[in-house]
C-alpha positions as CSV (number, residue, x, y, z in Angstrom):
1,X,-30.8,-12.9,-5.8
2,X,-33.7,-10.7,-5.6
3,X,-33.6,-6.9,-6.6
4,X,-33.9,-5.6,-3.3
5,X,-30.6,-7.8,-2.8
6,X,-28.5,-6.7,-5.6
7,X,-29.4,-3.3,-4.4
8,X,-28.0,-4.0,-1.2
9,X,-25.0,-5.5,-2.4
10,X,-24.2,-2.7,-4.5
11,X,-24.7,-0.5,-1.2
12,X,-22.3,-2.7,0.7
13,X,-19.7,-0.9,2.6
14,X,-20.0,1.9,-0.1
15,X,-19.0,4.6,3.1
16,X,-16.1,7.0,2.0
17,X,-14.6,7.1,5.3
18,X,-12.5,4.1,4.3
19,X,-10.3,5.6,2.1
20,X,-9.2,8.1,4.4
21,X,-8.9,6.7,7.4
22,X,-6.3,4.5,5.7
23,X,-4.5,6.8,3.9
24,X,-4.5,9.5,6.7
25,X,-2.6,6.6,9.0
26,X,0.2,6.5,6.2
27,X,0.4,10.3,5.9
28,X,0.6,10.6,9.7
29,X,3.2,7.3,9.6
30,X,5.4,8.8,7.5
31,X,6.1,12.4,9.5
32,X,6.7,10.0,12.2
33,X,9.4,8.9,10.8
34,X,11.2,11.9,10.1
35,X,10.0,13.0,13.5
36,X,12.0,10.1,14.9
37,X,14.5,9.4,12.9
38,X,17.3,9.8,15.7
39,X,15.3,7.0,18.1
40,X,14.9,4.5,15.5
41,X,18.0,3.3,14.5
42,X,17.3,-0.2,13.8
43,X,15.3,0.5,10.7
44,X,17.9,0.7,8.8
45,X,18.5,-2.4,9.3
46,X,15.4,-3.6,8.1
47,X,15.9,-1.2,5.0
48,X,19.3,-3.0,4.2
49,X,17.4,-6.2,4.9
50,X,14.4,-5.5,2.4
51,X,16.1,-3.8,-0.8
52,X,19.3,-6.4,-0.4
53,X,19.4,-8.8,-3.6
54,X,16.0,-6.6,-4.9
55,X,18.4,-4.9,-7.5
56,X,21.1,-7.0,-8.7
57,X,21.2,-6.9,-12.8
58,X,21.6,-3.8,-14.7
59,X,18.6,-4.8,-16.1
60,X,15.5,-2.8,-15.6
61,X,13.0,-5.2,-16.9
62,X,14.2,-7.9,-14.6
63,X,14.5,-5.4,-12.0
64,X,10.6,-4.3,-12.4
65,X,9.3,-8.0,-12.1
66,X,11.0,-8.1,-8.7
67,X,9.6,-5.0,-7.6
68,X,6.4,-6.0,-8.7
69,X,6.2,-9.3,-7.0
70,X,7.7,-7.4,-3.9
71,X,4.4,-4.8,-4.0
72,X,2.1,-7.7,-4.4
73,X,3.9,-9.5,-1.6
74,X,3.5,-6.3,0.3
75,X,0.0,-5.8,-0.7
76,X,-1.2,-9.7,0.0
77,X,0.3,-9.6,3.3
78,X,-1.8,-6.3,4.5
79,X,-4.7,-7.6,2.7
80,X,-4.5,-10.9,4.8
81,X,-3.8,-9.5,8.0
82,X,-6.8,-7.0,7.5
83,X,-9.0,-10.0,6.7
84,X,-7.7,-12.1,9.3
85,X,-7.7,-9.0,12.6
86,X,-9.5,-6.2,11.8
87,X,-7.4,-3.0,11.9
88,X,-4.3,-5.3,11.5
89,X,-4.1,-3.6,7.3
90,X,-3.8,-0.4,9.0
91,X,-1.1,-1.0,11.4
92,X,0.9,-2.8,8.8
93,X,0.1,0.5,6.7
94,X,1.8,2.6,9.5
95,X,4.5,0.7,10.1
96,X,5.6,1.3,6.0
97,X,4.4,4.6,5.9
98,X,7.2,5.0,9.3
99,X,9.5,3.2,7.2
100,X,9.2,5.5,4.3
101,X,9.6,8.6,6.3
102,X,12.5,7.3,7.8
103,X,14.5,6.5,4.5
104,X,13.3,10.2,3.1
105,X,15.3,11.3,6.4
106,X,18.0,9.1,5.9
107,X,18.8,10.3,2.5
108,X,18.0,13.7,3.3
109,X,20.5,13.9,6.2
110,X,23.4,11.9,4.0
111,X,22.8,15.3,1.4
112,X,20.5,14.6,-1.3
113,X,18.6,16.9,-2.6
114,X,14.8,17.3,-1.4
115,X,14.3,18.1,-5.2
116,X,16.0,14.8,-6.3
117,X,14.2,13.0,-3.3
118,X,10.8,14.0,-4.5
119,X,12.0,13.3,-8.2
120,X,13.0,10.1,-7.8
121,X,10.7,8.9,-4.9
122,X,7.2,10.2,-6.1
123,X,6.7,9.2,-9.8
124,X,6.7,5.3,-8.4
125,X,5.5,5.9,-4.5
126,X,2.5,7.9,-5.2
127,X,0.7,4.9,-7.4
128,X,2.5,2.2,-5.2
129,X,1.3,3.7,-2.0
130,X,-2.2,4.1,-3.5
131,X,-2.0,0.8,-3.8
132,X,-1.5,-0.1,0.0
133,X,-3.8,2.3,0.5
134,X,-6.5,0.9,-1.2
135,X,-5.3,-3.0,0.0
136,X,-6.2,-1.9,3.6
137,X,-9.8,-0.2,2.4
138,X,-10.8,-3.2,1.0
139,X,-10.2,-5.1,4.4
140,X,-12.1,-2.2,6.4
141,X,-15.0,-2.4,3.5
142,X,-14.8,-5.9,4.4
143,X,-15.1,-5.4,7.9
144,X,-18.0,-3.1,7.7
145,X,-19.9,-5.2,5.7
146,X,-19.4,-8.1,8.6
147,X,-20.3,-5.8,11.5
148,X,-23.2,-3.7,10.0
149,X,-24.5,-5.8,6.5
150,X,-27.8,-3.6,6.1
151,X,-30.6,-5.5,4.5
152,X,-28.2,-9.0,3.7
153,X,-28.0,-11.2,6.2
154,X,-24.6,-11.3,7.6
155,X,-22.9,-14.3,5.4
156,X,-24.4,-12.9,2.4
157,X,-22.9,-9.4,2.7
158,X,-19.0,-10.6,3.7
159,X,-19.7,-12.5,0.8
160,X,-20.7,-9.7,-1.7
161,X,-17.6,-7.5,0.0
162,X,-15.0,-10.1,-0.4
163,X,-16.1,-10.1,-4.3
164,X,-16.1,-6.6,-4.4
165,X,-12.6,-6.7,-3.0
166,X,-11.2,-9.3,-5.1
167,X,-12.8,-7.4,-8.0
168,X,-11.3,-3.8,-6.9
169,X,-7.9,-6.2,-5.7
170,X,-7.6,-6.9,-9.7
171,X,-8.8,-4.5,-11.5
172,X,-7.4,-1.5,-9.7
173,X,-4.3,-2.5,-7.1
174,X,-2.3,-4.6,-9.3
175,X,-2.6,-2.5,-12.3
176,X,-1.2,0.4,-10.1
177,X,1.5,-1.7,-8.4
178,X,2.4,-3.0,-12.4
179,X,2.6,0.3,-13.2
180,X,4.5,1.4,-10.1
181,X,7.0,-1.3,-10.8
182,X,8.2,0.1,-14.1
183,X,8.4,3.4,-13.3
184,X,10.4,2.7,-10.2
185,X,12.9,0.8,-12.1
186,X,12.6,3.1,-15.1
187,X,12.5,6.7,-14.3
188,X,13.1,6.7,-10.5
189,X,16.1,4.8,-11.1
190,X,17.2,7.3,-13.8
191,X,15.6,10.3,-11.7
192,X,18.6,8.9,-8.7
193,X,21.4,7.9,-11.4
194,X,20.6,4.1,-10.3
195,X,20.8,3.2,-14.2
């Protein structure tokens, strides 16, 4: 690859609107579900349906590998989707950040604590829902680098972002959903009274 190439790889996709775009769709996600918490009734089906069998054993080791292979589940599936329809990442992004303003509701309005909420919720969410958030970047850097791929031709910039992404995929989201993981099953648990 000539130097004028490697440049342009390195220039790939490198707009900051990525991050935030993604991340303001969870934020806005999630007051949606507190906002409608009355009207949507069937999530806690889905809520029942996702956590059942997650925490069986007293054991929070075991209980952190099966969070963690949850996340990555989570995080493969928006990563997919994104690749596969573009904008699909963020939709799935909305549709947990409306799941995870819903279950802050639901608590809140069976009389926990918004102190004991935010103490037990954060510690793990913040890095896990960086995580997602940085999942459905990559597939819009992606994306970007297929529909505008500046001086590469068009192959040869998807290429360069899909190793970016798989780079960023390894180096930065599962480290944070590992790390996610144990403190979930660690402190949050603790934090609620779960251990």
């Amino acid at each position: 690859m000539s130097p004028s190439k490697k440049e342009a790889a390195k220039k790939v996709s490198a707009d900051g609107w990525t991050f935030h775009v993604p991340a303001a769709v969870f934020v806005f996600a999630v007051f949606m579900g507190i906002a409608l918490f009355p009207y949507a009734g069937f999530v806690s089906g889905l809520l029942g349906q996702a956590y059942e069998g997650l925490v069986r054993q007293n054991d929070p080791f075991w209980n952190a590998l099966r969070i963690f292979a949850r996340n990555i589940k989570a995080t493969l599936v928006i990563g997919a989707a994104g690749l596969i329809v573009p904008g699909m990442s963020l939709l799935l992004l909305a549709v947990n950040g409306f799941v995870v303003g819903y279950a802050i509701r639901l608590v809140a309005d069976k009389g926990m604590p918004l102190l004991k909420i935010a103490g037990g919720v954060l510690p793990h969410a913040f890095l896990e829902v960086l995580a997602l958030i940085i999942t459905a970047e990559l597939t819009l850097r992606f994306w970007l680098a297929v529909i505008r791929p500046r001086k590469l031709r068009r192959r040869d910039s998807a290429y360069a972002a899909a190793k970016k992404a798989a780079l960023r995929y390894a180096t930065v989201v599962l480290p944070l959903l590992f790390a996610s993981a144990f403190v979930e099953a660690y402190v949050s648990a603790w934090f609620l009274g779960l251990n």
